[in-house]
C-alpha atoms as a printed R data frame, in Angstrom:
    type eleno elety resid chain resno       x       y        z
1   ATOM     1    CA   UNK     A     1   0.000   0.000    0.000
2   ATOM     2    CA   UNK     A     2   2.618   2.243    1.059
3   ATOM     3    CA   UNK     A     3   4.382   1.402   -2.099
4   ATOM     4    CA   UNK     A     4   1.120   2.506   -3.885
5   ATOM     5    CA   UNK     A     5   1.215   5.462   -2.369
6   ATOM     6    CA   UNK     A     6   4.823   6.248   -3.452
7   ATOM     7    CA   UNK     A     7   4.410   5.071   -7.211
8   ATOM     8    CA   UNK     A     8   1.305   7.956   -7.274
9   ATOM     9    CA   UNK     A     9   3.274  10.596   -5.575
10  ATOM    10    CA   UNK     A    10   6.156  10.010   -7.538
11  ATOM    11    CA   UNK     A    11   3.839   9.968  -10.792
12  ATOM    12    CA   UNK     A    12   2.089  13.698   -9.477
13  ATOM    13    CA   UNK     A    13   5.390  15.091   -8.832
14  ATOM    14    CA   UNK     A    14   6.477  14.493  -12.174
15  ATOM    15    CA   UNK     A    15   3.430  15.589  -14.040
16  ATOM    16    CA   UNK     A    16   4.015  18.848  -11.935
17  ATOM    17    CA   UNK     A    17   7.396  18.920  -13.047
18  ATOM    18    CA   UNK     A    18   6.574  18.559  -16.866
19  ATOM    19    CA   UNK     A    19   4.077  21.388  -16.672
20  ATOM    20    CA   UNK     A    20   6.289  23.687  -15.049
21  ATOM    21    CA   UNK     A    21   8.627  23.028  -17.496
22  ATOM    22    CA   UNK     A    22   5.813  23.247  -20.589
23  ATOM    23    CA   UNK     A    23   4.565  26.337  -19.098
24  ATOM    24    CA   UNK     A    24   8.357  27.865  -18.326
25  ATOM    25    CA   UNK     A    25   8.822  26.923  -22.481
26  ATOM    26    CA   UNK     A    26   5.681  29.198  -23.335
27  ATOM    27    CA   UNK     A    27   6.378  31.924  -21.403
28  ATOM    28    CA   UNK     A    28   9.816  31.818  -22.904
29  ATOM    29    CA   UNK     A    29   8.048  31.531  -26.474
30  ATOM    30    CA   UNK     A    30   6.151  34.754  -25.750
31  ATOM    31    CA   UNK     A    31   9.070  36.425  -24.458
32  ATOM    32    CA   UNK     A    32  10.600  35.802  -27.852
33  ATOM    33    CA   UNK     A    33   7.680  36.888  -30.291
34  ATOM    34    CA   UNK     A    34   7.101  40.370  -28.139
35  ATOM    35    CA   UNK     A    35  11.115  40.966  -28.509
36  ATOM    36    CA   UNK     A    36  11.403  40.337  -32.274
37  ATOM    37    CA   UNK     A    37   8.096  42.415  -32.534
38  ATOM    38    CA   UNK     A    38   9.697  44.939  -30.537
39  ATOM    39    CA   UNK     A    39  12.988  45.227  -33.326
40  ATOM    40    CA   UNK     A    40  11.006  45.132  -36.044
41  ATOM    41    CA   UNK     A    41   8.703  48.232  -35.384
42  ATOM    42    CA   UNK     A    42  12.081  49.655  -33.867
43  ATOM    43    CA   UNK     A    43  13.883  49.296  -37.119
44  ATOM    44    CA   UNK     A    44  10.883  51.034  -39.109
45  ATOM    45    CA   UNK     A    45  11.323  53.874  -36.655
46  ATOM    46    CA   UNK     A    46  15.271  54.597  -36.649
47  ATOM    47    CA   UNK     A    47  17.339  51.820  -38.556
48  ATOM    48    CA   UNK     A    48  20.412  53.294  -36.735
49  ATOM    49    CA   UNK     A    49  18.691  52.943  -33.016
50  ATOM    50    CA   UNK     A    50  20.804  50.025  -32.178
51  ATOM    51    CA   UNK     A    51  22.148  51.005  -28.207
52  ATOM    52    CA   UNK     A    52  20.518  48.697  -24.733
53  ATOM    53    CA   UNK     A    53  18.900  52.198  -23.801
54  ATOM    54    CA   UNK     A    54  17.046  52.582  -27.190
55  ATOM    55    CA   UNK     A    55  16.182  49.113  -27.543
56  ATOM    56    CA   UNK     A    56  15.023  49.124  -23.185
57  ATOM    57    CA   UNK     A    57  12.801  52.355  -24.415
58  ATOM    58    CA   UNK     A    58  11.515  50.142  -27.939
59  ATOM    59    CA   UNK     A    59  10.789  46.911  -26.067
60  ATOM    60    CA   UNK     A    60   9.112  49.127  -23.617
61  ATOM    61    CA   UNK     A    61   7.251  50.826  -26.315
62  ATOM    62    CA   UNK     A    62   6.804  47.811  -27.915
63  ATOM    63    CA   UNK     A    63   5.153  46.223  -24.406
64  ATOM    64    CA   UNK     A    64   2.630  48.643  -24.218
65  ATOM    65    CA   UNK     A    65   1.143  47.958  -27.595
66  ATOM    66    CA   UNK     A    66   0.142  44.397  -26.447
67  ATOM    67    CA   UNK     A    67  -2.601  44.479  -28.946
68  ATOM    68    CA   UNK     A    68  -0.587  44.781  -31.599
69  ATOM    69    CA   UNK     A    69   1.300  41.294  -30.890
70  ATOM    70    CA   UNK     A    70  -1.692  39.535  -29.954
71  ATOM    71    CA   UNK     A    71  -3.075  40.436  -33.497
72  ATOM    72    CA   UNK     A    72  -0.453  38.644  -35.560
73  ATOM    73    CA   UNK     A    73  -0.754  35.536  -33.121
74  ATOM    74    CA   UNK     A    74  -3.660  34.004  -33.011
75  ATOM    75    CA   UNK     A    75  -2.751  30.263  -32.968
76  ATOM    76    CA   UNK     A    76  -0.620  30.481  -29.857
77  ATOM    77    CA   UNK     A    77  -2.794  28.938  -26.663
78  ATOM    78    CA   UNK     A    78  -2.411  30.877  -23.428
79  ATOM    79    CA   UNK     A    79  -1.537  28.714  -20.977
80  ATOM    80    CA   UNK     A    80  -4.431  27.581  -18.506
81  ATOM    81    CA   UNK     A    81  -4.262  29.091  -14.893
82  ATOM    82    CA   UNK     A    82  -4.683  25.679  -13.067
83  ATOM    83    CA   UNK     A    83  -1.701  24.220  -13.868
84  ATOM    84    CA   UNK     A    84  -3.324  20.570  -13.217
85  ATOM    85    CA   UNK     A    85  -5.053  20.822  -16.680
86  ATOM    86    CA   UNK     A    86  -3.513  18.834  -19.324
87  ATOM    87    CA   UNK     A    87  -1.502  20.559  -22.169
88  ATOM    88    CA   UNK     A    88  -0.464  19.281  -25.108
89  ATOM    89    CA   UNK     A    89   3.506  19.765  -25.529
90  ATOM    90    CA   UNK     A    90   4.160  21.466  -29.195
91  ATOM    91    CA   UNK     A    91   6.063  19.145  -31.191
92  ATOM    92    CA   UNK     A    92   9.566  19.645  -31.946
93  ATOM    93    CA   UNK     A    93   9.075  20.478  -35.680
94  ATOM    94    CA   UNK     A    94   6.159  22.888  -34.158
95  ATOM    95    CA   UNK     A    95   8.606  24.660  -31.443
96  ATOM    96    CA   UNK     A    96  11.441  25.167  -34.636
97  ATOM    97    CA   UNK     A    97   9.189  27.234  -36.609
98  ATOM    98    CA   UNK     A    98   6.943  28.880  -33.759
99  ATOM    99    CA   UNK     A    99   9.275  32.615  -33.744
100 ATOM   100    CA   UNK     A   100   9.551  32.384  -37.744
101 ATOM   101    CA   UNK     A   101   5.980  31.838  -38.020
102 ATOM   102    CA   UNK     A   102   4.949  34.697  -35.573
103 ATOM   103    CA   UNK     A   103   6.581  37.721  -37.283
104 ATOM   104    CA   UNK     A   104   4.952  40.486  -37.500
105 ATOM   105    CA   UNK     A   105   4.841  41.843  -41.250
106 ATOM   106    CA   UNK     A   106   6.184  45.381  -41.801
107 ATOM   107    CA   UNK     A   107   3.759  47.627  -42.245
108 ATOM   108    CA   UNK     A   108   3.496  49.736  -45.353
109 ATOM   109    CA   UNK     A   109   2.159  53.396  -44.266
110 ATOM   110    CA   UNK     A   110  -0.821  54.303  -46.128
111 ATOM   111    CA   UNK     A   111  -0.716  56.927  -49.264
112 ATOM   112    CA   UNK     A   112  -2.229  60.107  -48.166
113 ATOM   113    CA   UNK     A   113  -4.538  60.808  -51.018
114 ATOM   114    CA   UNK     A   114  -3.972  63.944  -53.232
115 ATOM   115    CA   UNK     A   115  -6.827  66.147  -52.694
116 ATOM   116    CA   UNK     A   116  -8.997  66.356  -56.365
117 ATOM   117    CA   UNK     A   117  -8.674  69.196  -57.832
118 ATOM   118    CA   UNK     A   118 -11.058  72.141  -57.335
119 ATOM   119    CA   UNK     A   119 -13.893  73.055  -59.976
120 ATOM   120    CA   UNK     A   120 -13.459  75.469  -62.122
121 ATOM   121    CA   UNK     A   121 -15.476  78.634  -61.547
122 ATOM   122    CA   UNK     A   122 -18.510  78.400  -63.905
123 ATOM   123    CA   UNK     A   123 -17.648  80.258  -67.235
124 ATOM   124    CA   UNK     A   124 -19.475  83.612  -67.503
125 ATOM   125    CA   UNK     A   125 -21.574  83.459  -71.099
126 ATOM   126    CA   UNK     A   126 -19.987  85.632  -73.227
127 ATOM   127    CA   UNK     A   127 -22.046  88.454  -74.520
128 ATOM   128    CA   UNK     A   128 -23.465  88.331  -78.470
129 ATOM   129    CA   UNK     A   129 -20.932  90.764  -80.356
130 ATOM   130    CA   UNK     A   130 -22.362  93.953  -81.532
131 ATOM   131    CA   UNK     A   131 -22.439  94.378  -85.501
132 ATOM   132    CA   UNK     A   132 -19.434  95.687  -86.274
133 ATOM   133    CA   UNK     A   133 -18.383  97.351  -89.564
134 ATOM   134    CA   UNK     A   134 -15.268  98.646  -91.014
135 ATOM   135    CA   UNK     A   135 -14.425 102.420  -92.150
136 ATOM   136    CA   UNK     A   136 -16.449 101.624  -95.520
137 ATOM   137    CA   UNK     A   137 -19.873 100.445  -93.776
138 ATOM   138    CA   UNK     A   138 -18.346  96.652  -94.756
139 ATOM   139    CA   UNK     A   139 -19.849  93.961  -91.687
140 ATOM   140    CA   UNK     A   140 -17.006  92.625  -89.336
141 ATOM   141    CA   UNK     A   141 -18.031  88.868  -87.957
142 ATOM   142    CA   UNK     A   142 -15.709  88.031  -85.230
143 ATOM   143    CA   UNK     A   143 -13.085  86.073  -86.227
144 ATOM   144    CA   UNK     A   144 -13.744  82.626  -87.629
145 ATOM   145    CA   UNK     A   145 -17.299  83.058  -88.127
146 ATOM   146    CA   UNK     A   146 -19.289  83.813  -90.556
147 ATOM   147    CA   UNK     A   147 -21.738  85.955  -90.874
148 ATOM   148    CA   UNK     A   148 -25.404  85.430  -89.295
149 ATOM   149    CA   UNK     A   149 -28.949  86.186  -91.068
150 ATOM   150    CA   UNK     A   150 -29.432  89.362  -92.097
151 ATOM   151    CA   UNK     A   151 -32.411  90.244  -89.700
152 ATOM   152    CA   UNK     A   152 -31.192  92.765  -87.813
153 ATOM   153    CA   UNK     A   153 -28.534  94.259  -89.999
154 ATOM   154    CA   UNK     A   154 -29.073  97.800  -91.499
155 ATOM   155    CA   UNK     A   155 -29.709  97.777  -95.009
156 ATOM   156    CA   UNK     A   156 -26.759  99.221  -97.392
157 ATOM   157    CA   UNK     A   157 -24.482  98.073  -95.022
158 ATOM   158    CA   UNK     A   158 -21.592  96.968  -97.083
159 ATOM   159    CA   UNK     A   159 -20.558  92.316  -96.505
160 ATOM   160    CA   UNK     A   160 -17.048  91.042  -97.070
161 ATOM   161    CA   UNK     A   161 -17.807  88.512  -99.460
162 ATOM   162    CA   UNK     A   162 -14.941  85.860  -97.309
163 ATOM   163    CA   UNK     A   163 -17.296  86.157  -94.514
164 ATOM   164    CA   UNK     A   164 -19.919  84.284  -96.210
165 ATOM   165    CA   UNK     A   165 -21.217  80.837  -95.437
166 ATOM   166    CA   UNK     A   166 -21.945  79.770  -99.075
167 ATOM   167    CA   UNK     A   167 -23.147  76.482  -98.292
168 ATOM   168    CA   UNK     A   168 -26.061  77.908  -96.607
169 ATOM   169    CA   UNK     A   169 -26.596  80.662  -98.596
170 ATOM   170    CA   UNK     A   170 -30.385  80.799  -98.260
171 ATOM   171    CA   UNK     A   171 -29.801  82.089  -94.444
172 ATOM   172    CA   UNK     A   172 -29.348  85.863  -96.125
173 ATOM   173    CA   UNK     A   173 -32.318  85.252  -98.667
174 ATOM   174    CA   UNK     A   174 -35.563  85.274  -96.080
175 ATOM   175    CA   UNK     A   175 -38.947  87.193  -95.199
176 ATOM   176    CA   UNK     A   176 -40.736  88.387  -92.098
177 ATOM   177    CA   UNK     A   177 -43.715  89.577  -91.079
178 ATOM   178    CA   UNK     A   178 -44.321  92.825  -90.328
179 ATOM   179    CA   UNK     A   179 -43.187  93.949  -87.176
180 ATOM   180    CA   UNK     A   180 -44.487  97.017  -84.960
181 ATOM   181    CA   UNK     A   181 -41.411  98.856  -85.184
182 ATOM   182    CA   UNK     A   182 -40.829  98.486  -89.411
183 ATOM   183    CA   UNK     A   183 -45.133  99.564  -89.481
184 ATOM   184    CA   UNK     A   184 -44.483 102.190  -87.819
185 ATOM   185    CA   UNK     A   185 -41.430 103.083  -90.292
186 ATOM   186    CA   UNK     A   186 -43.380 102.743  -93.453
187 ATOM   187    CA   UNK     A   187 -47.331 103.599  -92.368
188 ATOM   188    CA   UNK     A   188 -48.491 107.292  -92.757
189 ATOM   189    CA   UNK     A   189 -49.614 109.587  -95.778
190 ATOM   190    CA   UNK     A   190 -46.119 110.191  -97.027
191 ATOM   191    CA   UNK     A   191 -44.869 106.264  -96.285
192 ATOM   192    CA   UNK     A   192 -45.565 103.054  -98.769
193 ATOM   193    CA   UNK     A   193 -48.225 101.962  -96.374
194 ATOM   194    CA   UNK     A   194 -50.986 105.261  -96.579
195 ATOM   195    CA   UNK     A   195 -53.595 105.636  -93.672
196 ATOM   196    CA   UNK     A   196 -56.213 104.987  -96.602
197 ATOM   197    CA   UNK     A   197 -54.351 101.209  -97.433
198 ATOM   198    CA   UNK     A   198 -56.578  98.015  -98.102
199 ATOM   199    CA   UNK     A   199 -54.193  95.790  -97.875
200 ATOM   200    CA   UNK     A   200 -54.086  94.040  -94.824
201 ATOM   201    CA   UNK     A   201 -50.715  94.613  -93.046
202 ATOM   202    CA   UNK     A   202 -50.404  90.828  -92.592
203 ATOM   203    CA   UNK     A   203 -50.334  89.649  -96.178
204 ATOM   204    CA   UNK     A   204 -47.218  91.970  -96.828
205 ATOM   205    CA   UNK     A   205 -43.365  90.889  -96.147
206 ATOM   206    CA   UNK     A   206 -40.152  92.227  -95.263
207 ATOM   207    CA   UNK     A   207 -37.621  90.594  -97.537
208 ATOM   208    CA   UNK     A   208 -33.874  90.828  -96.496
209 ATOM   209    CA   UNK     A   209 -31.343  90.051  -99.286
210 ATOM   210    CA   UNK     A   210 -27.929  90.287 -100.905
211 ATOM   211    CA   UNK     A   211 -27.056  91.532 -103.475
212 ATOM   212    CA   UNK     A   212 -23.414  93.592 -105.485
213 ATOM   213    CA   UNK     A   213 -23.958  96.968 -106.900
214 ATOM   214    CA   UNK     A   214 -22.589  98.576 -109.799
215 ATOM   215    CA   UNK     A   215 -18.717  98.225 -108.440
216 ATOM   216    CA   UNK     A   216 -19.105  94.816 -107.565
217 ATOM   217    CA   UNK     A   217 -19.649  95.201 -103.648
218 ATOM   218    CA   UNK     A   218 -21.623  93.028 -101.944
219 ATOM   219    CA   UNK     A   219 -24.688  94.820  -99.703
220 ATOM   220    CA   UNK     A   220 -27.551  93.939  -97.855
221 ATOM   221    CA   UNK     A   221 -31.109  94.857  -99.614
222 ATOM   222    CA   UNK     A   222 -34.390  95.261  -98.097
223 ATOM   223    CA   UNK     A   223 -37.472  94.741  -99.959
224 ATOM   224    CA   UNK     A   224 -41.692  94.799  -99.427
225 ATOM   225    CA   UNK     A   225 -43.596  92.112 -101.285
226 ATOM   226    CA   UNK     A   226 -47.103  90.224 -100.943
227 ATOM   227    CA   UNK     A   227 -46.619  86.861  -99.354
228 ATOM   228    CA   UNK     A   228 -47.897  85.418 -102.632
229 ATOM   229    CA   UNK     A   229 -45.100  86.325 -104.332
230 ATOM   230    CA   UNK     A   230 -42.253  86.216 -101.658
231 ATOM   231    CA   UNK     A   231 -40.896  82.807 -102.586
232 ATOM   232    CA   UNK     A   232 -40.598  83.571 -106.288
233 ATOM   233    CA   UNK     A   233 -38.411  86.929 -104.889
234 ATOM   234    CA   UNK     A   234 -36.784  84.945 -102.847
235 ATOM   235    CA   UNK     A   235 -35.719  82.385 -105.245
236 ATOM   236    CA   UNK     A   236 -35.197  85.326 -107.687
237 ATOM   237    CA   UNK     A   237 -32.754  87.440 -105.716
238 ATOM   238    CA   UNK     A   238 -30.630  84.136 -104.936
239 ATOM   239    CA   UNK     A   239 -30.435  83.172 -108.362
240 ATOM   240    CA   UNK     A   240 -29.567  86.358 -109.127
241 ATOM   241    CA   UNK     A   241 -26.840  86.954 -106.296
242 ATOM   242    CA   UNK     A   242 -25.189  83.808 -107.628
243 ATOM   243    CA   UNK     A   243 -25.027  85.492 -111.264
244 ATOM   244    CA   UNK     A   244 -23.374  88.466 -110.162
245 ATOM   245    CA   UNK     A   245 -26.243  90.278 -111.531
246 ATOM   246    CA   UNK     A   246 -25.702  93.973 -110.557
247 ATOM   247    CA   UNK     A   247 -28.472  96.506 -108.698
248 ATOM   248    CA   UNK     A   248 -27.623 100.002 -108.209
249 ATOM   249    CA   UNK     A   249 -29.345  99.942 -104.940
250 ATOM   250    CA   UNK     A   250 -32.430  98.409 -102.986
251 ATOM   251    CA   UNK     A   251 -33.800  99.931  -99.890
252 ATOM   252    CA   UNK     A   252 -38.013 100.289  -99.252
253 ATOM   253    CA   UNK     A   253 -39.141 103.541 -101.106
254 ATOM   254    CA   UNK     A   254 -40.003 104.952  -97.733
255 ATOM   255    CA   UNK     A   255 -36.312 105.858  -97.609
256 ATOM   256    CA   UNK     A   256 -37.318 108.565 -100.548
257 ATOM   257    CA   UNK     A   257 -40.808 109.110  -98.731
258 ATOM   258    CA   UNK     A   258 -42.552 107.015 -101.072
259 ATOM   259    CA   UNK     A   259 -42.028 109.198 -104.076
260 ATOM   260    CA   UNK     A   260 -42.017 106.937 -106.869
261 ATOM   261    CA   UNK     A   261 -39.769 109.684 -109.100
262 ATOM   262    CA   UNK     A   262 -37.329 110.056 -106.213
263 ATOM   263    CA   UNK     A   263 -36.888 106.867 -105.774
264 ATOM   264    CA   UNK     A   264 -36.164 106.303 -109.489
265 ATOM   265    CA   UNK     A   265 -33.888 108.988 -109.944
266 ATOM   266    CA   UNK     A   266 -31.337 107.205 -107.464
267 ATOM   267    CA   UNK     A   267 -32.098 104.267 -109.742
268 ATOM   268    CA   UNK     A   268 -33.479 102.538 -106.801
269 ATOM   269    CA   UNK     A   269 -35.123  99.071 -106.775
270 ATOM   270    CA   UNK     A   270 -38.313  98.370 -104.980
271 ATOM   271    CA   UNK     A   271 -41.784  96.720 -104.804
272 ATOM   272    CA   UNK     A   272 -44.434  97.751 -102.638
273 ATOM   273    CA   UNK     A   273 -45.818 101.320 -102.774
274 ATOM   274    CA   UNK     A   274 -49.792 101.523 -101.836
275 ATOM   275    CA   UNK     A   275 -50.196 103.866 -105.300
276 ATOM   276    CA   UNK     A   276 -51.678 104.178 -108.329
277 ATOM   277    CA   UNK     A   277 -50.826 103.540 -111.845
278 ATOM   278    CA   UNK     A   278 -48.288 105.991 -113.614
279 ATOM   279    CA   UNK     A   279 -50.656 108.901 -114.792
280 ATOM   280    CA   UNK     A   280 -53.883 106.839 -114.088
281 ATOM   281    CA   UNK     A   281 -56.554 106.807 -111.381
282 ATOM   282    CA   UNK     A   282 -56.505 102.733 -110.330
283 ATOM   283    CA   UNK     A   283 -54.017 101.007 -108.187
284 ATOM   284    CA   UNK     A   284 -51.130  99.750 -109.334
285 ATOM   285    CA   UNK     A   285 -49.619  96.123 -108.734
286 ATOM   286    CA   UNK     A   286 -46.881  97.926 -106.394
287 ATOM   287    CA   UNK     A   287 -50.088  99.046 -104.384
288 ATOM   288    CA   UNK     A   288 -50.326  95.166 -103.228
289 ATOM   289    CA   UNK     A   289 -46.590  94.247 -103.161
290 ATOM   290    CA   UNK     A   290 -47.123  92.126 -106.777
291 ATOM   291    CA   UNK     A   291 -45.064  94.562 -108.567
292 ATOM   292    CA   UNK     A   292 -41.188  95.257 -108.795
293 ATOM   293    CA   UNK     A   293 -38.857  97.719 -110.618
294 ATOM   294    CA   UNK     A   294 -35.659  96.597 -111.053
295 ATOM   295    CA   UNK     A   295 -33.004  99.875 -111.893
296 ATOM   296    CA   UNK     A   296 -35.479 102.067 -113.002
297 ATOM   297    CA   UNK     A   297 -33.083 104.897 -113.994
298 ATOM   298    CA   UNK     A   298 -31.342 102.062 -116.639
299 ATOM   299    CA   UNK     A   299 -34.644 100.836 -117.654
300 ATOM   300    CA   UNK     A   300 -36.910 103.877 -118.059
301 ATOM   301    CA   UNK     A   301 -40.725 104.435 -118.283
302 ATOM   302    CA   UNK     A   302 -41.815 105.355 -121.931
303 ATOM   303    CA   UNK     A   303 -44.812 106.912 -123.474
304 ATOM   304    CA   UNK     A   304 -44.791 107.242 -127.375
305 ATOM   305    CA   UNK     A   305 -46.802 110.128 -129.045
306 ATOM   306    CA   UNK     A   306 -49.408 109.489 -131.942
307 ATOM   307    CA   UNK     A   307 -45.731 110.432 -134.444
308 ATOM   308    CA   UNK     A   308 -44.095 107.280 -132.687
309 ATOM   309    CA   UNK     A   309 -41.576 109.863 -130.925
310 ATOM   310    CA   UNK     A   310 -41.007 108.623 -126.976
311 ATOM   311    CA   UNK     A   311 -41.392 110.867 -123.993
312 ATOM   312    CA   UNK     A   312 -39.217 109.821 -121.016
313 ATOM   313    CA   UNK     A   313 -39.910 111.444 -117.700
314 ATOM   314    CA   UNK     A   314 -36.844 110.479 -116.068
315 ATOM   315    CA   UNK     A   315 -34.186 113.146 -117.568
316 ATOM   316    CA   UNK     A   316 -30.925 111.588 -118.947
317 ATOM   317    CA   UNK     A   317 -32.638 108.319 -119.364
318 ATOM   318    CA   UNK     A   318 -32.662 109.126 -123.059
319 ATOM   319    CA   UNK     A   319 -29.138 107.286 -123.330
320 ATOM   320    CA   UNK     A   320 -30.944 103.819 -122.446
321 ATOM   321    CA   UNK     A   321 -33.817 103.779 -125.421
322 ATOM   322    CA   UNK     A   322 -31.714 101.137 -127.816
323 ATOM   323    CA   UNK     A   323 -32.154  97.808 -125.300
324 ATOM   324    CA   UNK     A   324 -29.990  95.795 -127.612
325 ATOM   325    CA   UNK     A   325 -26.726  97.889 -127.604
326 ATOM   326    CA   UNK     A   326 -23.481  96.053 -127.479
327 ATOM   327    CA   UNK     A   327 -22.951  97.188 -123.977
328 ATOM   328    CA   UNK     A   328 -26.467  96.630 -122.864
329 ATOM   329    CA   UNK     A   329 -25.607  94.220 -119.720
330 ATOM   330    CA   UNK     A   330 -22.513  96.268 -119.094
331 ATOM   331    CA   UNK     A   331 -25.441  99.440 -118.655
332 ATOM   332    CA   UNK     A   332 -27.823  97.454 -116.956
333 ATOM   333    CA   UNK     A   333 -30.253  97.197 -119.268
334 ATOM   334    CA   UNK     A   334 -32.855  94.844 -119.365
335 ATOM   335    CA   UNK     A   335 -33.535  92.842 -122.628
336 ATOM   336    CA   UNK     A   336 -34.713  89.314 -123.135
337 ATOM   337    CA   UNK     A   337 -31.053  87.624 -123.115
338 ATOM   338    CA   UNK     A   338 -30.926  89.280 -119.856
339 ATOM   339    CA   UNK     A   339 -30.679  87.352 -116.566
340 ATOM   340    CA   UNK     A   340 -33.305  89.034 -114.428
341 ATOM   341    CA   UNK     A   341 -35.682  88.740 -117.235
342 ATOM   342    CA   UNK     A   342 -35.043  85.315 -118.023
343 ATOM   343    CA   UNK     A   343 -35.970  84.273 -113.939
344 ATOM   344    CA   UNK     A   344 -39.185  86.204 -113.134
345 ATOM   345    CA   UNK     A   345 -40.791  85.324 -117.016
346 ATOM   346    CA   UNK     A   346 -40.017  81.500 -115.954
347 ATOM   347    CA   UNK     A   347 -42.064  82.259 -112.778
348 ATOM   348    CA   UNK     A   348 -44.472  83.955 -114.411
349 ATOM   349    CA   UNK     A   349 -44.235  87.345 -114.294
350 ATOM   350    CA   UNK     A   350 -45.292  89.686 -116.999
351 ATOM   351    CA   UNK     A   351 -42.614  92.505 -118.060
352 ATOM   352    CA   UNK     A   352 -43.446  95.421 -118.422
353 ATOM   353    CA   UNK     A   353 -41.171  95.852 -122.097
354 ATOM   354    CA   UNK     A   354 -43.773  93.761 -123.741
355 ATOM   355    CA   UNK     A   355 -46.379  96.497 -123.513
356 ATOM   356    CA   UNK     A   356 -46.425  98.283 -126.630
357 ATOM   357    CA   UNK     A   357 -47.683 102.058 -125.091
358 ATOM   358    CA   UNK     A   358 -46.279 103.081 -122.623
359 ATOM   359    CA   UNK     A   359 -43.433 100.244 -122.128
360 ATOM   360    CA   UNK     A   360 -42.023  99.815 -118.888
361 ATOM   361    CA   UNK     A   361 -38.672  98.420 -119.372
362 ATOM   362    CA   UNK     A   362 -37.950  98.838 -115.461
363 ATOM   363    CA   UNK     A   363 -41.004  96.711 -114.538
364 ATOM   364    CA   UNK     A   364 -42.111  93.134 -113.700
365 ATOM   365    CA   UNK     A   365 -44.990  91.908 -112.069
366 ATOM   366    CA   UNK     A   366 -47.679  89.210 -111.370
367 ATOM   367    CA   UNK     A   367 -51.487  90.342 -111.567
368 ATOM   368    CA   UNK     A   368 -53.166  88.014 -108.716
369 ATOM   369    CA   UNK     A   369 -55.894  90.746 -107.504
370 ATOM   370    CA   UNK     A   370 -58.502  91.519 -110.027
């Protein structure tokens, strides 16, 4: 029994002794991880720390951010407070890797980002550009553009041909209605549009247009038509443009206060003109805007007597009576081989040189009122 007793004592005290010695081998293990923890975030701070009282203050450091070791080892048991528990003894192979395997990887400090750039302060619209001309009246566009409709450009004013956009020509051939201030511009007893008009304000149109006068120049017309007839003028004036076919000038008669002699003595083009015939008492075709006189000064109004001798009203205007001169075009003198005839008789417009008395070589138009 007493031998018993012995064998059981003996077998306790070595038992003790082994987990002493296991727990004395752990300790020493965690010892050794919290050191090589403690040089490695030592060496990230100063690589040339190497002195006991640096590494003392490191491993000290190093102590203090416990966390920061328990994080990387997360396999290691902590040994049990009642020592009588049983522990399993790492292995040998186990023990030979344990500091290798517990190393705490260096840390790579994170990128501050770049801060993104700041907007851009919102861009301020740039104000549409005034019309600007040149010395000689000639339109300016700003630079690398061409030049817009014609709407609200003066008429006269003087285009640099360059500034253009011939593939959309059309833009400077258009009509408008009527507007407030333009009635007000042609409406009163010495305007095209009399107080005593029947034509209702809304069946006439404002036509703007190019077109080159007698040097060549390129200018902006203005013209007053029904809106019967403003697609033929439209067409017309194109075609026309594109021909190089010269016009003295072309502004609305109201510049000449609607005097029909005025206006022909500076050999001015225009349409509408709420009036009667020449010399008669019934309204003329210009008195609905169906009637157009293309250089009247060149292509004069003639009467001829019982004798066959021809009155012209229009002094100087003798000089233009033979309308098949060699220099006819060159005077601007319509005849039938001539452009602007050729365009409005293929729209069907009646010329006024086909009358026989009076002929009006200066005239075209297209009867649609009774």
């Amino acid at each position: 029994m007493k031998s018993r007793r012995s064998s059981i004592i003996s077998i306790l005290v070595t038992a003790a002794i082994l987990t002493v010695a296991l727990t004395g081998l752990l300790l020493f293990a965690n010892s050794r991880i919290r050191e090589n923890a403690a040089e490695s975030r030592s060496s990230a701070v100063s690589s040339e720390s190497s002195s006991e009282e640096s590494f003392e203050k490191t491993d000290k450091a190093a102590a203090d951010k416990t966390p920061a070791v328990k994080k990387v080892q997360p396999s290691v048991p902590t040994p049990s407070e009642d020592p009588s528990e049983g522990i399993e003894s790492p292995s040998a192979g186990e023990a030979s890797v344990l500091n290798s395997e517990v190393s705490e990887p260096e840390e790579t400090p994170a990128e501050t980002p770049e801060a993104a750039p700041a907007d851009p302060p919102a861009e301020t619209p740039a104000p549409e550009p005034a019309v600007v001309t040149d010395p000689a009246g000639r339109i300016i566009p700003a630079e690398g553009e061409y030049l817009s409709d014609l709407e609200t450009v003066l008429a006269s004013t003087y285009v640099d041909e360059s500034q253009l956009d011939w593939d959309h020509l059309e833009k400077y051939f258009r009509s408008f209605a009527i507007s407030d201030p333009l009635f007000e511009r042609i409406y009163g007893n010495d305007r095209s549009y009399k107080t005593y008009c029947t034509v209702p304000r809304e069946d006439l149109r404002y036509i703007k247009l190019l077109y080159r006068d007698f040097d060549g120049q390129t200018r902006i017309g203005e013209l007053m038509v029904n809106y019967l007839v403003e697609d033929d003028i439209l067409y017309i004036f194109e075609e026309l443009y594109k021909a190089s076919y010269p016009f003295n000038l072309i502004v609305l008669v109201d510049d000449f206060g609607a005097d029909d002699d005025l206006s022909i003595a500076h050999n001015n083009t225009s349409a509408f003109n709420y009036r009667n015939i020449t010399g008669g008492s019934t309204p003329s075709n210009h008195a609905y805007g169906t009637a157009i006189d293309i250089n009247p000064y060149n292509n004069p109004y003639i009467i001829y007597d019982a004798d066959g001798y021809p009155s012209i009203l229009d002094e100087g205007a003798e000089a233009y009576l033979d309308r098949y001169a060699e220099d006819a075009y060159e005077r601007h003198m319509i005849n039938y081989s001539d452009p602007c005839y050729q365009l409005f008789t293929e729209r069907g417009w009646q010329w006024g040189g086909d009358w026989s008395n009076p002929v009006d070589y200066q005239h075209f138009e297209k009867p649609i009122y009774p």
